[in-house]
VOGU-3710 file (C-alpha; in Angstrom, 3 decimals, decimal comma):
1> xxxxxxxxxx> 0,000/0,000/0,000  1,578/3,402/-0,742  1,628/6,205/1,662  -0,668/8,455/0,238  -3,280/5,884/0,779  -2,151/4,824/4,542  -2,363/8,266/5,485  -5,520/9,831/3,181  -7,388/6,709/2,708  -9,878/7,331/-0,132
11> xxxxxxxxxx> -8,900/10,466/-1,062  -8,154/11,940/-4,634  -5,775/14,236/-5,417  -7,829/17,326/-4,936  -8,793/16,481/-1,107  -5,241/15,704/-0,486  -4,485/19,275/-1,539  -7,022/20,505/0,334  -5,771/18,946/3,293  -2,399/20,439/2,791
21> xxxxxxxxxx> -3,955/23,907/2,444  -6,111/23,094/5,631  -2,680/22,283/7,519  -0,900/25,367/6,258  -3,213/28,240/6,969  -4,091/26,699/10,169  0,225/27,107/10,884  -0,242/30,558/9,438  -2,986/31,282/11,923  -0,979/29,669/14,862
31> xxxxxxxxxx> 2,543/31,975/13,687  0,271/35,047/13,380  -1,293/34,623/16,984  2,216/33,979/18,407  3,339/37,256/16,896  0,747/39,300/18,658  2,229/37,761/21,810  0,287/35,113/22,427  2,876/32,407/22,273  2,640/31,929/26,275
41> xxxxxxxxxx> 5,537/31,082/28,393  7,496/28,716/26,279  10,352/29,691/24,378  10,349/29,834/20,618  12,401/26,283/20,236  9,215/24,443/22,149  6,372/26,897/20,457  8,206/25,564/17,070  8,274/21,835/18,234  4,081/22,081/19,366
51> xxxxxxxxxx> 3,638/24,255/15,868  5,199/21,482/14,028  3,239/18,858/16,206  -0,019/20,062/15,224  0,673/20,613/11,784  1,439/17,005/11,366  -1,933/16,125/13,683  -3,725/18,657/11,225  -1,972/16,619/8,254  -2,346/13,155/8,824
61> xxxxxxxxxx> -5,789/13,084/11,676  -8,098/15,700/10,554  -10,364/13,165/8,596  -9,234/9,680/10,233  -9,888/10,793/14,104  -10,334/14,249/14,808  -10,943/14,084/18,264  -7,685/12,951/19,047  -5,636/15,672/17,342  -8,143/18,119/18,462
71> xxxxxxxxxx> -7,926/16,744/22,723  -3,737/17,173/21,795  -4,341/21,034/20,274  -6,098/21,923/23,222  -3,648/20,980/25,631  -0,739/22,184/23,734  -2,884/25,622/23,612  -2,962/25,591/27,743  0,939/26,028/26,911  0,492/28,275/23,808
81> xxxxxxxxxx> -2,467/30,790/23,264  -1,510/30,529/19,663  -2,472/27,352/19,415  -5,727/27,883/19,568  -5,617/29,015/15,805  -5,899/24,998/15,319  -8,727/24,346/16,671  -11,158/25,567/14,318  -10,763/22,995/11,824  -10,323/20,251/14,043
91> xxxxxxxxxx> -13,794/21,603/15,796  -15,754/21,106/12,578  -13,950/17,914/11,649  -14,889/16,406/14,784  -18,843/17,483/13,782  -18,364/16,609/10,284  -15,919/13,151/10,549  -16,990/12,125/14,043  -20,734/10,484/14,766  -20,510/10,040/18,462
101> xxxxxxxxxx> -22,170/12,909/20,467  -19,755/12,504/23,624  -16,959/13,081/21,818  -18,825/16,379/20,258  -19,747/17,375/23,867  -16,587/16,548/25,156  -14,601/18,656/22,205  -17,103/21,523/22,574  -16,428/22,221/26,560  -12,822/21,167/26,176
111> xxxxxxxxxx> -12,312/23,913/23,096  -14,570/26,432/25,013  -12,482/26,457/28,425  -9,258/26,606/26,737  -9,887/29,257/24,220  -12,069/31,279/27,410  -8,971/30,054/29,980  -11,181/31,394/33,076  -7,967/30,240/35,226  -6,073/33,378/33,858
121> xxxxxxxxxx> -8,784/35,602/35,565  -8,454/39,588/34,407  -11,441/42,207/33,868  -15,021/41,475/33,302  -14,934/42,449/30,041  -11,871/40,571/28,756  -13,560/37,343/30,217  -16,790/37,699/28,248  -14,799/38,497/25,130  -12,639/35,186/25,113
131> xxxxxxxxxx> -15,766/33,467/26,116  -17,565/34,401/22,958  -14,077/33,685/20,981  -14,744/30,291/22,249  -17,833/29,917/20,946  -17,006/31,566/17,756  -13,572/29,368/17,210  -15,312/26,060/18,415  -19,084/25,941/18,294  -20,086/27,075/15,665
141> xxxxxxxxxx> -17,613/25,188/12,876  -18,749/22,283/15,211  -22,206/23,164/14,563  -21,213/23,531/10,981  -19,501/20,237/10,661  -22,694/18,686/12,158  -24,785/20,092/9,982  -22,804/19,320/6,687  -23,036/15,690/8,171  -26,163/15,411/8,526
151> xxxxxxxxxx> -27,163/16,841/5,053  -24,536/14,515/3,724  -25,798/11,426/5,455  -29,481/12,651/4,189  -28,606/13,101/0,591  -26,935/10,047/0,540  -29,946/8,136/2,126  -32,097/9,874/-0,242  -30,108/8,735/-3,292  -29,824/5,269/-2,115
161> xxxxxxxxxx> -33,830/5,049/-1,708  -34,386/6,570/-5,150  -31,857/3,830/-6,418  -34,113/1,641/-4,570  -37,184/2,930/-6,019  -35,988/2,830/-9,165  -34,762/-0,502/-9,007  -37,897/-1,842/-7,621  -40,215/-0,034/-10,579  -37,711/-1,612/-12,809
171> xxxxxxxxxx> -38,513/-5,323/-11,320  -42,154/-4,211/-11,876  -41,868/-3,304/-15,473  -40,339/-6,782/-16,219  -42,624/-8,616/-14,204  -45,052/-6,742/-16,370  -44,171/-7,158/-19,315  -43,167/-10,508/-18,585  -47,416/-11,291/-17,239  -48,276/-9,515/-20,491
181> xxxxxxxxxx> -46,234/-11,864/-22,615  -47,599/-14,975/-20,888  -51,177/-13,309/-21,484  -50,489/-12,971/-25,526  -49,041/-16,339/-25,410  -52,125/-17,907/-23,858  -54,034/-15,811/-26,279  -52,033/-17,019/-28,975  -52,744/-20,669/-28,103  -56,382/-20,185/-27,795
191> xxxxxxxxxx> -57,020/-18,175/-30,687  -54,863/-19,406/-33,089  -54,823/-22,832/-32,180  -58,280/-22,992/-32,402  -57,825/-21,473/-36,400  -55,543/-24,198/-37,051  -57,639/-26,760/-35,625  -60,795/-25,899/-37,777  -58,359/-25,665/-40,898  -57,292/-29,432/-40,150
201> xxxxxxxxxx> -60,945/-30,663/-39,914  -61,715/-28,485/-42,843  -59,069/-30,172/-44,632  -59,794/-33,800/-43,939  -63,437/-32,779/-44,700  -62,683/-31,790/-48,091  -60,699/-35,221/-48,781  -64,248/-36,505/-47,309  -66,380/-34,500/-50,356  -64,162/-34,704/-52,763
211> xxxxxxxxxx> -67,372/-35,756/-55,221  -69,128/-32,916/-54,451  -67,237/-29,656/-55,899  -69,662/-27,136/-54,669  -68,890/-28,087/-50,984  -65,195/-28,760/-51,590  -65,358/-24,920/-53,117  -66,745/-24,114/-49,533  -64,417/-25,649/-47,599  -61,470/-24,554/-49,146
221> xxxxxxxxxx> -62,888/-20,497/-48,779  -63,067/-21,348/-45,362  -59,808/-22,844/-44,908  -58,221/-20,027/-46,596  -60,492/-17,330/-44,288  -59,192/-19,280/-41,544  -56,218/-19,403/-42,596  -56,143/-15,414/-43,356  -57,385/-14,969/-39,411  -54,937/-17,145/-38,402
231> xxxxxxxxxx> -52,244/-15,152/-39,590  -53,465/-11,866/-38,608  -53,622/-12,958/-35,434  -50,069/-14,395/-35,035  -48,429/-11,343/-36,712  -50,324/-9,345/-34,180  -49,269/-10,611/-31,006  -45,706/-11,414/-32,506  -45,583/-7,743/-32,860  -46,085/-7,013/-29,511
241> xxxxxxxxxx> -43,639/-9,908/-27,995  -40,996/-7,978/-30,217  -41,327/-4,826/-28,105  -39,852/-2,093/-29,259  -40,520/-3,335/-33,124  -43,648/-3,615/-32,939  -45,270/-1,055/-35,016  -47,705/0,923/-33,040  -50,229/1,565/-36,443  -51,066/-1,489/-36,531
251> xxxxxxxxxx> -54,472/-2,405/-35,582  -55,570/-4,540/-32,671  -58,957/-6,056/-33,118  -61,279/-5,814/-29,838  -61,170/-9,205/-27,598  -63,968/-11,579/-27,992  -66,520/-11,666/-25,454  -69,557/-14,110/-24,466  -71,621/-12,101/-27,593  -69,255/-13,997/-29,683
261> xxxxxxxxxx> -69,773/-17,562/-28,798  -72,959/-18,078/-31,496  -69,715/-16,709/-34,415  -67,733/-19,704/-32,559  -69,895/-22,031/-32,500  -71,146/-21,440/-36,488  -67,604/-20,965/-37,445  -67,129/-25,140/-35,494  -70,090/-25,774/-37,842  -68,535/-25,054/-41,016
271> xxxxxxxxxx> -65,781/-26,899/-40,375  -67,773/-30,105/-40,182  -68,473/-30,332/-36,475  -71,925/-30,515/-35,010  -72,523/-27,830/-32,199  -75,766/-27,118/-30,254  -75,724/-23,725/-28,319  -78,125/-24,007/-25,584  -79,097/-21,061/-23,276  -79,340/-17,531/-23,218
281> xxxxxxxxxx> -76,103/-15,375/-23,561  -76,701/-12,799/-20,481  -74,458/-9,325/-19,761  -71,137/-10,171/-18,027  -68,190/-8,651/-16,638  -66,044/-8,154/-20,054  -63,162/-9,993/-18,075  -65,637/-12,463/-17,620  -66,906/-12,967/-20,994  -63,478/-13,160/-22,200
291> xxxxxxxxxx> -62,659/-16,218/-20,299  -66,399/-18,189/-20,962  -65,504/-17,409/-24,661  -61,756/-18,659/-24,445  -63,478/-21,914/-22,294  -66,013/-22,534/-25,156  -63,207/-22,216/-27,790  -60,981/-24,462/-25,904  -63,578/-26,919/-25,690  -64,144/-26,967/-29,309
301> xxxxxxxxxx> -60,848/-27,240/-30,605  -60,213/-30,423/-27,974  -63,043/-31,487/-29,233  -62,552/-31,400/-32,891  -59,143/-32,784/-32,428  -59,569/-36,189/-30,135  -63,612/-36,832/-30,710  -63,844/-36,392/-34,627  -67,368/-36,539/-35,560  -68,844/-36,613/-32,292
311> xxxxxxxxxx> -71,861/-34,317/-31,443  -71,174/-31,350/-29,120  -73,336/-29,646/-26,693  -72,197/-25,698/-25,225  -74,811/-24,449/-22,136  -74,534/-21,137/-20,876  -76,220/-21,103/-17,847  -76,927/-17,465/-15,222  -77,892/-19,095/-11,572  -77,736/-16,225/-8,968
321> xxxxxxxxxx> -74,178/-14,551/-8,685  -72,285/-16,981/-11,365  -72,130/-17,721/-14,806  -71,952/-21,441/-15,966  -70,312/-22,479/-19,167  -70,479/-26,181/-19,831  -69,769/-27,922/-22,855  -70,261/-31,714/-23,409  -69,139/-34,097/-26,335  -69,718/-37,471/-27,313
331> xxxxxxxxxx> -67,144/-40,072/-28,382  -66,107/-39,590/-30,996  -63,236/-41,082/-33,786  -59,731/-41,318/-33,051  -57,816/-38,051/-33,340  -55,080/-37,397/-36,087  -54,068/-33,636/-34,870  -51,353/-33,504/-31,904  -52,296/-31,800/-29,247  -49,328/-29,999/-26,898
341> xxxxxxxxxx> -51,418/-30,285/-24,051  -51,581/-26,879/-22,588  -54,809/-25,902/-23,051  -56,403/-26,909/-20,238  -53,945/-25,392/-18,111  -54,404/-22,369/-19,681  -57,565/-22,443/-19,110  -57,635/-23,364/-15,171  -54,856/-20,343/-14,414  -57,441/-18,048/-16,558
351> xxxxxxxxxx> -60,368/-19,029/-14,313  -58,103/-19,196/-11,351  -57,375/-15,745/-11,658  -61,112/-14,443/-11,299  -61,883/-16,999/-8,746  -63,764/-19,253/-10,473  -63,446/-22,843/-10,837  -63,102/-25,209/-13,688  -63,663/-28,604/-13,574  -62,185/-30,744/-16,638
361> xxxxxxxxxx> -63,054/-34,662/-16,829  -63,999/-37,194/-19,103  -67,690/-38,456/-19,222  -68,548/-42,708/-18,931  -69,829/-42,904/-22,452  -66,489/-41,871/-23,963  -67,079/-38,651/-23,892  -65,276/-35,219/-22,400  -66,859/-32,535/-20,139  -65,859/-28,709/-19,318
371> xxxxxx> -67,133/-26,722/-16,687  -65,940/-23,576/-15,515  -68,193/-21,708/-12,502  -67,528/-18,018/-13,044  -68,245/-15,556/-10,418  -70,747/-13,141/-12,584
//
């Protein structure tokens, strides 16, 4: 370690000069007071060795432990008046380097009674006046010292709680962002899985009418609408997981709602399946609605995919304070599309989230249930 940093630990190159130039006037202000006559009773040869000694306590202490070379000053300045040029800095670096009150206490009656030296007695007047020097040469850069610590400690406590802050509203933007990406993923699934899905049974249902042209005509239109929506809807919420690419012009079609079940369910007709809608479609909570339509969607393309051919059944249901969705299918044929399996899950954290409860199992005749209780 070199010396500069076993002496001024920390310090740059501009504190260490003002350190020097702290050290220097304060020998300048000792010199001056000894040529006024206040260098006491010792010779010049001792008032030279105690100058000296406080310089180098003025040097090397003034930051590290102030109250040490300021207790030394103010017995060397029971010898030496003069001395007492030393202890305003070492006052306010006591209240500026030094935290603990008794040692402020003790510096502020120690600096007081030797600047005021009540033991050398003399008029009324001349009493008062080195008792107010006391208080100008040791209180008050004491006071000041305190004070410039305590602003310092504040600003720093301030910056370190705005770094906080700022961290913290970080974490929240990316646990944001990351919900809302987990949100357009789940909406991808459901949306345009379910577009895929009807394409596939579209598909095999054209292979299936391949004599009749007019309804092989139809099918393909609606594979290729389907396929249109399908890819609308992917470029859409691709935008958006590519953040700052996304372009903002592009339009963002409103989220389905409960009103849009009868469009599901005659869009799962076209494509071959049979659907019966049952029930009246009743005014919901438009967080609500989103999830019974998402349920019913779900339920269609699981249906459509591993019970081919097999009759469906969707019942929306109001009992007091809840909204039913339940949607039954037969058995049905073997699937042929692959299924990742997700759905489902999707579906349960979607109703989870409004503190419903969805119940998912398969029926004795072969068949599949889903039925999700929404509070309404």
């Amino acid at each position: 370690m070199r010396l500069r940093d076993r002496i001024w630990p920390g310090l740059r190159t501009r504190g260490i000069v003002l350190e020097f130039a702290v050290a220097v006037l304060s020998t300048v202000a000792i010199s001056a007071g000894a040529a006024t006559g206040d260098r006491g009773p010792v010779s010049l040869a001792v008032f030279a060795v105690l100058t000296a000694a406080v310089f180098v306590l003025l040097l090397t202490r003034r930051r590290r432990a102030p109250f040490v070379p300021f207790v030394l000053s103010a017995l060397l300045s029971v010898l030496s008046p003069a001395i007492n040029g030393a202890l305003t800095p070492l006052a306010y670096a006591v209240g500026r380097y030094d935290g603990r009150w008794p040692a402020r206490i003790t510096t502020a009656v120690t600096g007081v009674l030797v600047v005021a030296r009540p033991w050398d007695g003399g008029p009324a007047g001349d009493q008062v006046s080195r008792w107010l020097g006391g208080a100008v040469l040791v209180l008050l850069p004491g006071a000041v010292g305190i004070y410039v610590r305590t602003r310092t400690q504040l600003l720093a406590a301030l910056r370190e709680r705005a770094e906080r802050a700022e961290a913290e509203r970080e974490l929240l933007a990316r646990e944001a962002v990351l919900d809302e990406r987990t949100r357009i993923a789940r909406e991808m699934h459901d949306a345009v899985g379910h577009r895929v899905s009807l394409m596939v049974l579209q598909a095999g249902a054209i292979e299936m009418a391949a004599a009749d042209p007019g309804r092989v005509q139809e099918l393909a239109q609606n594979v290729q609408t389907a396929g249109r929506q399908a890819l609308d809807e992917l470029r859409q919420m691709v935008g958006v997981l590519r953040g700052s690419e996304v372009d903002e012009g592009a339009p963002l079609g409103p989220q389905p709602e409960l009103d849009d079940v009868p469009r599901l369910v005659e869009q799962a007709r076209d494509a071959g399946m049979t659907v019966e809608l049952r029930g009246e479609l009743p005014a919901v909570d438009p967080a609500v609605g989103r999830a019974a339509y998402r349920i019913v969607q779900e339920a269609l393309t699981n249906a459509g995919k591993h019970a081919s051919g097999a009759p469906v059944c969707v019942t929306v249901e109001r009992p007091t304070g809840s909204l039913v969705v339940r949607i039954v299918n037969g058995a049905g044929a073997a699937a042929t599309a692959v299924s990742g399996g997700f759905g489902l899950v999707g579906l349960a954290e979607r109703v989870r989230t409004l503190d419903g409860r969805l119940t998912a199992e398969p029926r004795l005749d072969g068949g599949f249930t889903v039925e999700a209780v929404l509070p309404a």
